[in-house]
C-alpha positions as CSV (number, residue, x, y, z in Angstrom):
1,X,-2.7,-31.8,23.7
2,X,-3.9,-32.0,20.1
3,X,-1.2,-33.8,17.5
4,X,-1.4,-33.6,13.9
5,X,1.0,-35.7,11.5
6,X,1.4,-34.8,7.9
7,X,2.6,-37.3,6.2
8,X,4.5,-38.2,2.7
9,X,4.0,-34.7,1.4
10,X,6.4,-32.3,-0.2
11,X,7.5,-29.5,1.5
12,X,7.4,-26.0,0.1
13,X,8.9,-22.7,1.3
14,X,10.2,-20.2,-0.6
15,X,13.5,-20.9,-0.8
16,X,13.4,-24.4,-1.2
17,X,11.5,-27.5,-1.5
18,X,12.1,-31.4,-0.4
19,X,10.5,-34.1,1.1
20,X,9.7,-34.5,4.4
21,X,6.5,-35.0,6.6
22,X,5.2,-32.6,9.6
23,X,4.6,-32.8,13.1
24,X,2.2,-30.4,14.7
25,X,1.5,-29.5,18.6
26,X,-0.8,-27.6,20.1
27,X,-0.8,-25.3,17.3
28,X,3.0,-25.1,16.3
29,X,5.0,-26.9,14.5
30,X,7.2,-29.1,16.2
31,X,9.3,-31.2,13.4
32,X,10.1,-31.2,9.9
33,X,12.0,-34.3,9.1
34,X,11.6,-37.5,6.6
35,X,9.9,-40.2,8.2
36,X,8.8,-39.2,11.5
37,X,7.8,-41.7,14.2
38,X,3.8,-41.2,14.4
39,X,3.2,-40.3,18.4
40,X,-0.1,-41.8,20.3
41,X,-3.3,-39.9,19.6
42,X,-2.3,-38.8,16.6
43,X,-4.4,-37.4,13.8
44,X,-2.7,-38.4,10.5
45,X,-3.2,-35.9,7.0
46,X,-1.7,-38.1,3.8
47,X,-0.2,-35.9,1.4
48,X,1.5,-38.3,-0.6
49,X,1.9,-36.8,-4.3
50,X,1.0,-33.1,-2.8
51,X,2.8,-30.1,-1.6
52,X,2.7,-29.0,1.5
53,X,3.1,-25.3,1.7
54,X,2.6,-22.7,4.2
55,X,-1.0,-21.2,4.2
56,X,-1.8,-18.0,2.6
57,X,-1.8,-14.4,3.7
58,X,-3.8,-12.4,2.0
59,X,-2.7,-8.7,2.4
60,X,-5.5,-6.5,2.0
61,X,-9.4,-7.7,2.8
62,X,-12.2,-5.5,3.7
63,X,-14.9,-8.0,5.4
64,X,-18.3,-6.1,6.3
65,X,-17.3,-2.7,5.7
66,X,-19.5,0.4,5.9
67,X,-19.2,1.7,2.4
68,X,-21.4,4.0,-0.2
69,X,-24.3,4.0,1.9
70,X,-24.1,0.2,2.6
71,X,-22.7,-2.9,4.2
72,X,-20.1,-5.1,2.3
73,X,-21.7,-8.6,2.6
74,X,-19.3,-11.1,3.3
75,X,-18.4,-10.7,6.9
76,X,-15.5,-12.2,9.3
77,X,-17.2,-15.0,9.3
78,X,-18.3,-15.8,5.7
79,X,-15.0,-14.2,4.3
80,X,-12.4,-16.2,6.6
81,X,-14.8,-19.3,5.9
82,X,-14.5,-18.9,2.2
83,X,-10.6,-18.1,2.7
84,X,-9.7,-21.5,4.3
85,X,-11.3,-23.1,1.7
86,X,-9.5,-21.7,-0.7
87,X,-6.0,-22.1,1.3
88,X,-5.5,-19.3,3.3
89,X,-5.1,-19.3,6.7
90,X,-4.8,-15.2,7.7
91,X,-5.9,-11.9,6.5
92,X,-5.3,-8.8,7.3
93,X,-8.3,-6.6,6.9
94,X,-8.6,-2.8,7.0
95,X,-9.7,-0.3,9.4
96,X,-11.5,2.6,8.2
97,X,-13.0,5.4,10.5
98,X,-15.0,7.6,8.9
99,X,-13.7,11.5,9.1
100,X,-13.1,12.9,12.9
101,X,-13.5,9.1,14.0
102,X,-10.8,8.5,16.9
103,X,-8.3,6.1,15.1
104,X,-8.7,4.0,18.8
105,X,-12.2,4.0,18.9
106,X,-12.6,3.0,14.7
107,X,-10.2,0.1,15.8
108,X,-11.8,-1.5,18.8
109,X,-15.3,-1.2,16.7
110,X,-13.8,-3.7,14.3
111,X,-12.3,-5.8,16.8
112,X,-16.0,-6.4,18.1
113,X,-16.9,-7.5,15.1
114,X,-13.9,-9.6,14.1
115,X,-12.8,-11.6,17.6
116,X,-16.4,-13.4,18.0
117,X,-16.4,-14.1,14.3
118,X,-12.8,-15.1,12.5
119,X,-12.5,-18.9,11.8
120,X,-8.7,-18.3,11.2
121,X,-6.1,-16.3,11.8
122,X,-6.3,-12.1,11.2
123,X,-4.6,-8.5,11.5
124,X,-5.2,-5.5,10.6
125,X,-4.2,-2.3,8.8
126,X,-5.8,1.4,10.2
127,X,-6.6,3.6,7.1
128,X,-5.9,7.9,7.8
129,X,-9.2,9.3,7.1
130,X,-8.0,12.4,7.7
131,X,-5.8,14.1,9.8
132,X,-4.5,16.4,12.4
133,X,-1.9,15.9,15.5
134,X,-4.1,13.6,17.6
135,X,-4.2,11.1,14.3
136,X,-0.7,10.9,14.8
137,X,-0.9,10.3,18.6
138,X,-3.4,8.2,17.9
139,X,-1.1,6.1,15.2
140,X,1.9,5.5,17.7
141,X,-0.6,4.1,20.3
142,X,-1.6,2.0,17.7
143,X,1.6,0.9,17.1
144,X,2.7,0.7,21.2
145,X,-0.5,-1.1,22.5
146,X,-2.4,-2.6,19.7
147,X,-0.1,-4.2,17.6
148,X,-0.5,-1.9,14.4
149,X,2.4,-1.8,12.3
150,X,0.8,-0.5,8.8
151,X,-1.4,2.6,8.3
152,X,-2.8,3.2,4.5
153,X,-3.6,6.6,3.4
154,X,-5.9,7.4,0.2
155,X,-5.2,9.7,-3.1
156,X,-9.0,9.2,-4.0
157,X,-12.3,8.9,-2.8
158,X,-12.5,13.1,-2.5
159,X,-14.4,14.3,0.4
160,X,-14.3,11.2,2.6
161,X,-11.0,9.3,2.5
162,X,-8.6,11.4,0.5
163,X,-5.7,13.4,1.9
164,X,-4.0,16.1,0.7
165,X,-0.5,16.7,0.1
166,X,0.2,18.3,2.8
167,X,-1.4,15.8,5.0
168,X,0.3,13.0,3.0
169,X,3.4,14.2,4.3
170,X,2.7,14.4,7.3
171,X,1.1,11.1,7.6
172,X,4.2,9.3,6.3
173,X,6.5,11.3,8.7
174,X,4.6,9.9,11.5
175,X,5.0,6.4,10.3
176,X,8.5,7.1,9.3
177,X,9.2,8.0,13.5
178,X,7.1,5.3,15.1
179,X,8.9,2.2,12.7
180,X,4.9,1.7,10.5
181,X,4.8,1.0,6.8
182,X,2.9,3.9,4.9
183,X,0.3,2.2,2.4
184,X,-1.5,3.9,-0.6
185,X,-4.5,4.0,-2.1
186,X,-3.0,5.5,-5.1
187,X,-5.6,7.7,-7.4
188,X,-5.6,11.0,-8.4
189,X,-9.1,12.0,-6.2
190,X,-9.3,15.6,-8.0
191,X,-9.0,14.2,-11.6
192,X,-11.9,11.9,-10.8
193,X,-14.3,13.7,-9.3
194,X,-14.0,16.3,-12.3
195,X,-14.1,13.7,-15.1
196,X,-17.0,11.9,-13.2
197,X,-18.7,15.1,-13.0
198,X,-18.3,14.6,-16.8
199,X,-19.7,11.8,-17.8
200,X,-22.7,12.4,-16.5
201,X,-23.1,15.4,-18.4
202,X,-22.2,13.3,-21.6
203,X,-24.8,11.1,-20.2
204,X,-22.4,8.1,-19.8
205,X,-24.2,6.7,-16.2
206,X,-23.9,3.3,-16.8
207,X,-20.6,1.1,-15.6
208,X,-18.6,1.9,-18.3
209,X,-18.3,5.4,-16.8
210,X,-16.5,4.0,-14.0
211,X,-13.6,3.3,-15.6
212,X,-13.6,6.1,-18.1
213,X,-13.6,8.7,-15.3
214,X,-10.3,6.7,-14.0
215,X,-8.0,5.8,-16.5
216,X,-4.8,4.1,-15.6
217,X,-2.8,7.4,-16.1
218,X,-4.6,8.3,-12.8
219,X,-3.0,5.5,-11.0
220,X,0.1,6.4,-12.4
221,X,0.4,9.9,-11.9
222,X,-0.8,9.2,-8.2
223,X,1.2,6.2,-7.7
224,X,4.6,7.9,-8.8
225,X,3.5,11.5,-6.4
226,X,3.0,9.4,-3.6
227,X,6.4,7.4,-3.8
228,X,8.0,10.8,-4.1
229,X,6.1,12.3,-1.4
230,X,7.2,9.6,0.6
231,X,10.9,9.5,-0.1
232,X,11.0,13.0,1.4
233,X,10.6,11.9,4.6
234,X,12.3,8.7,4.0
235,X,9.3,6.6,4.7
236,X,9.3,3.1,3.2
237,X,5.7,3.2,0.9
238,X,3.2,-0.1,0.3
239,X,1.1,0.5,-2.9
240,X,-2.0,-1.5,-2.7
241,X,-3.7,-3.3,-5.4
242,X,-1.1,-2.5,-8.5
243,X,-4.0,-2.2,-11.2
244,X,-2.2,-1.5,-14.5
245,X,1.3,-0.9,-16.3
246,X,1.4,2.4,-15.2
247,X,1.1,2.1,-11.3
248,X,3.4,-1.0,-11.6
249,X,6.1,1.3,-13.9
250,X,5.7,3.8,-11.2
251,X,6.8,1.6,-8.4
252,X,9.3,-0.2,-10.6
253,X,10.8,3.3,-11.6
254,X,10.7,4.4,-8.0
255,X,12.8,1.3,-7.1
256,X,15.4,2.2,-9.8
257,X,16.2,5.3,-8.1
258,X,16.6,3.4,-4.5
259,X,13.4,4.4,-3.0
260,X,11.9,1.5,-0.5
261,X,8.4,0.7,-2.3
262,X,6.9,-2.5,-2.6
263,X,3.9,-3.5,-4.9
264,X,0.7,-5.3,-3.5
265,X,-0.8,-6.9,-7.1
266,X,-4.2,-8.5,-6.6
267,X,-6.3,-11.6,-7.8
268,X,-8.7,-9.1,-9.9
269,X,-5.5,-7.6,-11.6
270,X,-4.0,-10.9,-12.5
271,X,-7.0,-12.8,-13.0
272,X,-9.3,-10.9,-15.3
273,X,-9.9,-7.5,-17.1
274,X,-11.8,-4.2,-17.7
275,X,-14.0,-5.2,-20.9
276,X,-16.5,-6.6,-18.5
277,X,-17.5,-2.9,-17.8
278,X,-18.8,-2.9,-21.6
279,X,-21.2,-5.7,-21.0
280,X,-24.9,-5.5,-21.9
281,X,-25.2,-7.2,-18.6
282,X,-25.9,-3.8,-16.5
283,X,-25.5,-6.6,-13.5
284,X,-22.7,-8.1,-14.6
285,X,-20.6,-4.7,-15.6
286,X,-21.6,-3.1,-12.2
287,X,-20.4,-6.4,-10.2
288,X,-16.8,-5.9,-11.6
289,X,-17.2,-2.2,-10.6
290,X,-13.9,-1.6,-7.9
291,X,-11.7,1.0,-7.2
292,X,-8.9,1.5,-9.1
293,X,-11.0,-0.1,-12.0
294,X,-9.8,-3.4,-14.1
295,X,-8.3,-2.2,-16.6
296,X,-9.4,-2.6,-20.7
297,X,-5.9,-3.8,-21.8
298,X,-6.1,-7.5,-21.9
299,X,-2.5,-7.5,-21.8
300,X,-2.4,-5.7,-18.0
301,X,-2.6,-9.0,-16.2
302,X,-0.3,-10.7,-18.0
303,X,2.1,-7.9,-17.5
304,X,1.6,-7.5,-13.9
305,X,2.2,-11.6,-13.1
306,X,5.5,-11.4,-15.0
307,X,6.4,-8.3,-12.5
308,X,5.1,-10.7,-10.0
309,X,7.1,-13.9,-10.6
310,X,10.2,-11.7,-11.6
311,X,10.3,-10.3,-8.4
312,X,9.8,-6.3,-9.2
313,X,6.0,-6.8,-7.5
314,X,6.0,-8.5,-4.1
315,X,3.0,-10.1,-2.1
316,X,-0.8,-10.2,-3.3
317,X,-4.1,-9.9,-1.7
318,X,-7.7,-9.5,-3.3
319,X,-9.2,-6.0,-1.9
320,X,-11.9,-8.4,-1.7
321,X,-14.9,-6.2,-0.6
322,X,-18.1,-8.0,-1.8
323,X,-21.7,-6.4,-2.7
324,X,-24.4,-8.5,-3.7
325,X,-26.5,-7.3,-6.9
326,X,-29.4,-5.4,-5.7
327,X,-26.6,-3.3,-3.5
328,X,-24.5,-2.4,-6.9
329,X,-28.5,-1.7,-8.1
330,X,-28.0,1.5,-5.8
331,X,-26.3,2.6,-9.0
332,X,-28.4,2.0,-11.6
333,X,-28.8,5.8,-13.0
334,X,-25.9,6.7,-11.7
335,X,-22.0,5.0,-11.9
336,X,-21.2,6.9,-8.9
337,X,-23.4,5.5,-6.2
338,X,-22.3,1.9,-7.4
339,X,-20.5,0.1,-4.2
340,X,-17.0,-0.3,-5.4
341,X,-15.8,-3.7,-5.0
342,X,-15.5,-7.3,-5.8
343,X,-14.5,-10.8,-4.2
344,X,-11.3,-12.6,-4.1
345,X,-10.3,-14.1,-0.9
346,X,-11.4,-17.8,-1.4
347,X,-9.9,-18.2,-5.3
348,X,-6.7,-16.3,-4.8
349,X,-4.3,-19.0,-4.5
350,X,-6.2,-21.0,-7.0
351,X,-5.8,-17.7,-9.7
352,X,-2.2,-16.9,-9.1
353,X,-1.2,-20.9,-9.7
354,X,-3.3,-21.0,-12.8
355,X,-1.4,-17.7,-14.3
356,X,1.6,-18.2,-12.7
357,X,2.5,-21.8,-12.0
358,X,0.4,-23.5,-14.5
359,X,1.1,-21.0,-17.0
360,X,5.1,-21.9,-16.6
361,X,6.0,-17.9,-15.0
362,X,6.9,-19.0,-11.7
363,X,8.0,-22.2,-9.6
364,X,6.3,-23.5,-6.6
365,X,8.7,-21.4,-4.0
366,X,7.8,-18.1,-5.2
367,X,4.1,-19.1,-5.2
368,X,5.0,-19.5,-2.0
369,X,6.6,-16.3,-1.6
370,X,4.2,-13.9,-3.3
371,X,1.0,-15.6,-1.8
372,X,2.3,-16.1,1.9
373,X,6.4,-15.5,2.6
374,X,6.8,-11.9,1.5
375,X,3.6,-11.2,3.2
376,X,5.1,-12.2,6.6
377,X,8.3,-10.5,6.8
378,X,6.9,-7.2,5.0
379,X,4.4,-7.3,7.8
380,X,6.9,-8.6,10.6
381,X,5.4,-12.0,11.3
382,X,7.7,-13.8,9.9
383,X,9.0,-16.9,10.8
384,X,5.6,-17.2,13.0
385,X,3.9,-16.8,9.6
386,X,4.7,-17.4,6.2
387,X,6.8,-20.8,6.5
388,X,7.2,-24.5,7.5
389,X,9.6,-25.2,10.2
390,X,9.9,-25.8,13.7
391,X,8.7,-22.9,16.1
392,X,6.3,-21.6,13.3
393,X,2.3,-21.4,13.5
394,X,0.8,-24.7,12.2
395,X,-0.8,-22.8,9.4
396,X,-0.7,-25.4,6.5
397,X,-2.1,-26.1,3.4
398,X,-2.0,-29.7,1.3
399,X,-2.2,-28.6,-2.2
400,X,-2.8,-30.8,-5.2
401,X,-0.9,-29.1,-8.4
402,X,-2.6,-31.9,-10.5
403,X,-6.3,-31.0,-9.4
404,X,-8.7,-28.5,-11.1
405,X,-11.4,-26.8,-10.5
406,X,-14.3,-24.6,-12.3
407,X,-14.9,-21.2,-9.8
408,X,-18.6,-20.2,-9.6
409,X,-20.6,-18.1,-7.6
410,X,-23.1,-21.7,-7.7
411,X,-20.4,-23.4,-5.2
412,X,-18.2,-20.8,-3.8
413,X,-18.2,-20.2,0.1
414,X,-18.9,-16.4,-0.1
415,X,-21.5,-14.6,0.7
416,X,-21.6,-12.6,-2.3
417,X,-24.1,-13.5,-5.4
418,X,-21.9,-13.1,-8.1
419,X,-17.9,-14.0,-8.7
420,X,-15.7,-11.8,-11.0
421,X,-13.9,-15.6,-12.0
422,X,-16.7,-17.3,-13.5
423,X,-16.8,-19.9,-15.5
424,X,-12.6,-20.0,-15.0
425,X,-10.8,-23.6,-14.5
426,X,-7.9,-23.3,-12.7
427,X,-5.1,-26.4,-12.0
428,X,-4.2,-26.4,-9.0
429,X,-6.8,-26.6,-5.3
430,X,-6.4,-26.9,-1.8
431,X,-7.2,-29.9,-0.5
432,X,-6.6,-29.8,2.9
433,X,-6.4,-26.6,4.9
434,X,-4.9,-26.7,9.0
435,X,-5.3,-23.3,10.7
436,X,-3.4,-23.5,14.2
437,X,-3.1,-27.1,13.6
438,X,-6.9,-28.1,13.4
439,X,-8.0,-29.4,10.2
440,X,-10.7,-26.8,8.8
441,X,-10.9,-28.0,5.4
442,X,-11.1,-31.4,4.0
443,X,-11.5,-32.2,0.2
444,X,-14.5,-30.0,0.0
445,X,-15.8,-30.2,3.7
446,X,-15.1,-27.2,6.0
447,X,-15.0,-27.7,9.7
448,X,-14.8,-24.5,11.3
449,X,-15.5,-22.4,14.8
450,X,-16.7,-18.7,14.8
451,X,-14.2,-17.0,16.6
452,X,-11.5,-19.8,16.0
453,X,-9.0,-17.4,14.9
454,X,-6.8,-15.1,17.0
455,X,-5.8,-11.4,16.3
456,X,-2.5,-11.5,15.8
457,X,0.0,-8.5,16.9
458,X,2.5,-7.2,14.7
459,X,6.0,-5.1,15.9
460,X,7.0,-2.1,13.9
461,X,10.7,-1.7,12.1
462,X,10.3,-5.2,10.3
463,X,13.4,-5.9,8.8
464,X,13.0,-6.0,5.0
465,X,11.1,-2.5,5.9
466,X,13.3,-0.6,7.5
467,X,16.8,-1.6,7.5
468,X,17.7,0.3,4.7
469,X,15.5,3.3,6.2
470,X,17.3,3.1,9.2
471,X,20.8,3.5,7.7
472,X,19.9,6.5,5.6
473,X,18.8,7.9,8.4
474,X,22.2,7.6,9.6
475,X,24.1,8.3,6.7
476,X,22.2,10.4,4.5
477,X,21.5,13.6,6.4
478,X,21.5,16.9,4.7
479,X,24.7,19.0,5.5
480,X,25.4,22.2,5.7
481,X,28.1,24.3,3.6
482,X,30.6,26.2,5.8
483,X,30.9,29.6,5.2
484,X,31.7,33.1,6.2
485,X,29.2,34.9,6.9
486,X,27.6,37.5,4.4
487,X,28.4,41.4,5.7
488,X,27.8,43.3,2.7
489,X,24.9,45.5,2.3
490,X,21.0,43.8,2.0
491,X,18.3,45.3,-0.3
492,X,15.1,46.0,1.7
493,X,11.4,45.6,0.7
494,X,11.3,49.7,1.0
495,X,14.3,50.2,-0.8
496,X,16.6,50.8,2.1
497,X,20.3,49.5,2.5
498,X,21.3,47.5,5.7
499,X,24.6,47.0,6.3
500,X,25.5,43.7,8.5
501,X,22.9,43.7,10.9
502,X,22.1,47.1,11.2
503,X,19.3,48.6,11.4
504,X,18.4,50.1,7.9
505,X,19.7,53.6,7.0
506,X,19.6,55.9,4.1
507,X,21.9,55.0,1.4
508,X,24.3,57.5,2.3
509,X,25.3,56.7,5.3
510,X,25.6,53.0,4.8
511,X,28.1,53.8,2.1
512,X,29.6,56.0,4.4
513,X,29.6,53.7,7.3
514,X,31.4,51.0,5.2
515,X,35.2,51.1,5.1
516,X,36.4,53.4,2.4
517,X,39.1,52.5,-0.4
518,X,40.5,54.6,-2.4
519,X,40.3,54.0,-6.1
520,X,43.6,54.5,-8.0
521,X,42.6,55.2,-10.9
522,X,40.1,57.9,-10.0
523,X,38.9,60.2,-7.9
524,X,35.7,58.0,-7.2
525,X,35.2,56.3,-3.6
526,X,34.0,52.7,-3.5
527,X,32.8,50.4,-0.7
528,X,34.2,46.8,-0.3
529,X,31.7,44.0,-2.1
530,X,30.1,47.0,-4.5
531,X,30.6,48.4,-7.6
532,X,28.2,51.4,-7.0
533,X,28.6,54.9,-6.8
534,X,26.8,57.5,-4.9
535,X,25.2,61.0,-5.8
536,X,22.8,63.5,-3.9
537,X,19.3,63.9,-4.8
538,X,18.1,66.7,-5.6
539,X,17.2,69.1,-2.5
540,X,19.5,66.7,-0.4
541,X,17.1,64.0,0.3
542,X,18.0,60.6,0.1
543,X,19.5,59.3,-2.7
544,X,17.6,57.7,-5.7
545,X,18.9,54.1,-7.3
546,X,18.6,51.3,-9.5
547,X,20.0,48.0,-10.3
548,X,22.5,47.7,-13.0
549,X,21.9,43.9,-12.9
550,X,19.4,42.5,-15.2
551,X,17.6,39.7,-14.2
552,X,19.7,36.5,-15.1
553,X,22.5,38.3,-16.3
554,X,25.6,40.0,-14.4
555,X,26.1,43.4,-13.7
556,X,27.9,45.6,-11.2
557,X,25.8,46.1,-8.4
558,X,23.8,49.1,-7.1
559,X,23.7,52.4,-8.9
560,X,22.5,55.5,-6.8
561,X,21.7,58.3,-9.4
């Protein structure tokens, strides 16, 4: 039995904090309480002047994934090295087949390479690459055997990830039926492959191109079509990496209306901005080169942590998808061909305490929240994940608010050559990280296991999901208006009359089959629900007729003359 003590710490969730120390077992937390007793064989953790919160979840990593004609280079095991050192203790990491690719089969591939290889804790996502009926068979097996509980669909990358309408739809329905959480990669695809298309005929290669070609009104415009597409359906919608004011007013205006959406900000977005694309540094533009780009607006991450602490964004992760120099060099005549992506996982925390805690935007309990909480219970693992009490994961981290730190490529755990926070300071470091109650990291030593880590299963219809869903499912229904049923006479494609449902006839007869009244005040016949009158054509064929109403405007009916 292994026994870990953490003592004289304060304990943070995110609804409260206080003192107390911990008492781990095995892997799970067993007390929280002031003054615990120290048991026999005990390893001890002071925390005396630090906070002891639950470890972090970050929502959306992309470890060794095939991409652009390349490998990203921080795999499970660099990428969950460099994420306990920088106080988190799970990700959850995307699958993503390429077209045709069995959903099943794309998932057990990255299993293989994530079981022998995790030093902590991890799930995953399944991206739609594309679709038909067996994608959606495929999805609720996912969700029945595997553990799958989120699928994300794309509104870019044309020709490999992006979906159509059409196949959005159906996507989300699917999700909507089997209890899954519909994520977006939220782009307009079409509008950037014709404005890339562009500036390379304006001969705007370089970096810079990438973000011209994607401006944030792209985001917008997809972020805002995809909450509507999904609120069709009523399918609860997860917009990854919130990028710039627009995408964020999207979700924040979908959310006025009702609509379930939540917001998925990310270290990049909060951290730093798009004027490294104008750099003379070819190197250094291209290594800040992600999609959807930073945005020029120094203003945007600002912005987005004030949604963030407020409440109106929800949970962050880091997209963090690293590619060392000479792979973004596969791009140097041609912004296209440039690997999108950048790194993250290991100075998340670090960045969203520096611009949101040390800035004065947000307390310690909803840094606890956006970095770890509102992960959990969006994703269903909560109170296993996501908070310190009895019964829960031992998944800790001792942080010191009073510590600093300078992030550099030079002594960061990743794999990657180059780091998108540079040269930042930031108050505010883990000192001590526990994944299932072994001590990984230690002021600045890590002391993991390849493979340490578990995969960990996630149920469908989490609560703060789907309750809401589930009752408009109920209550919201489209009704029908009882009527009677329409018997006069129908206008055919061939300019025959029907009558009920006969079978079409010449004009003269169905008036003629109709019941007769007699007009008073002439000698004219009319039929019930008309205003017409009826003449012989010439030779005593059928009758001619016209319409006496104009398009948008009343009239009385059919004229035969």
């Amino acid at each position: 039995m292994s026994r870990l003590l953490i003592r004289g710490g304060t304990v943070v969730n995110a609804d409260r904090k206080f003192v107390a120390d911990v008492y781990c077992e095995d892997g799970i937390i067993k007390q929280v309480a002031p003054n615990i007793t120290q048991p026999s064989q005990c390893e001890v953790v002071d925390a005396t002047g630090k906070l002891v919160m639950p470890g972090g979840i970050d929502t959306h990593t992309h470890m060794q994934l095939p991409f652009m004609g390349t490998v990203a280079v921080d795999d499970f095991y660099s990428g969950t090295r460099a994420a306990v050192a920088g106080g988190t203790t799970m990700i959850i990491d995307f699958v993503l087949g390429s077209r045709g690719t069995s959903l099943l089969d794309a998932y057990d591939q990255w299993r293989g390479w994530a079981d022998p290889k995790v030093v902590c804790d991890y799930s995953f996502h399944v991206g739609v690459t594309w679709w038909s009926e067996q994608v959606g068979k495929d999805m609720k097996k996912l969700v029945d055997e595997k553990g799958v509980n989120s699928f994300k669909m794309f509104l870019a990358y044309k020709n490999v990830f992006q979906l159509d309408d059409s196949e959005l739809l159906a996507s989300f329905k699917v999700c909507g039926e089997i209890g899954a959480l519909a994520q977006v990669h939220a782009e307009n695809g079409d509008v950037i492959d014709d404005q890339s298309k562009r500036m390379i005929e304006l001969g705007i290669t370089g970096p810079e191109g990438h973000a011209m070609c994607r401006p944030e009104e792209v985001e917008g415009e997809a972020t805002t079509r995809a909450t509507v597409l999904a609120h069709q359906v009523n399918c609860p919608l997860y917009v990854v990496h919130v990028m710039s004011k627009s995408a964020a007013d999207a979700v924040l205006d979908a959310r006025k209306k009702g609509r379930i959406v939540f917001g998925e900000p990310i270290a990049a977005s909060l951290g730093t901005d798009g004027t490294h694309y104008c750099h003379h540094d070819w190197s250094h533009a291209a290594a800040h080169v992600m999609g959807p780009p930073l945005r020029p607006d120094k203003g945007t991450p600002e912005y987005l942590m004030k949604l963030l602490a407020s409440g109106q964004l929800d949970c962050t992760g880091t997209d963090n998808c690293t590619f060392n120099r000479n792979q973004k060099a596969m791009g140097r005549d041609d912004f296209r061909k440039i690997p999108n992506g950048v790194n993250g996982v290991e100075d998340r925390m670090s960045v969203i305490w520096e611009k949101g805690v040390h800035a004065g935007m947000m307390d310690a309990c909803r840094f606890v929240a956006v970095t770890s909480t509102t992960a959990a219970r969006i994703f269903n693992i909560y109170p296993r994940k996501g908070i310190i009490a009895p019964g829960s994961d031992a998944d800790i981290v001792v942080w010191d608010p009073e510590a600093s730190r300078t992030i550099s490529a030079n002594t960061h755990h990743q794999a990657v050559d180059f780091n998108i926070f540079e040269g930042m300071t930031c108050h505010g470091v883990a000192v001590v990280t526990i994944s299932r109650g072994k001590v990984v990291w230690d002021h600045g030593k890590l002391n993991v296991e390849r493979g340490a880590g578990r995969y960990i299963p996630r149920e469908p219809y989490s609560t703060i999901v789907y309750d809401t869903i589930l009752r408009r499912n109920t209550t919201r229904q489209p009704q029908k208006v009882d009527r009677k049923p329409y018997s006069g006479p129908v206008w055919t494609k061939d300019g025959d009359i029907m009558v009920g449902d006969a079978a079409p006839a010449s004009a003269e007869s169905s008036a003629a089959d109709d019941t007769p009244t007699k007009d008073t005040s002439s000698s004219q016949t009319t039929t019930p629900g008309s205003s017409s009158r009826r003449t012989e054509a010439p030779g005593g064929g059928r009758a001619s007729s016209r319409v006496l109403q104009p398009p948008g405007g009343g009239g009385s009916g059919i004229f035969f003359g």
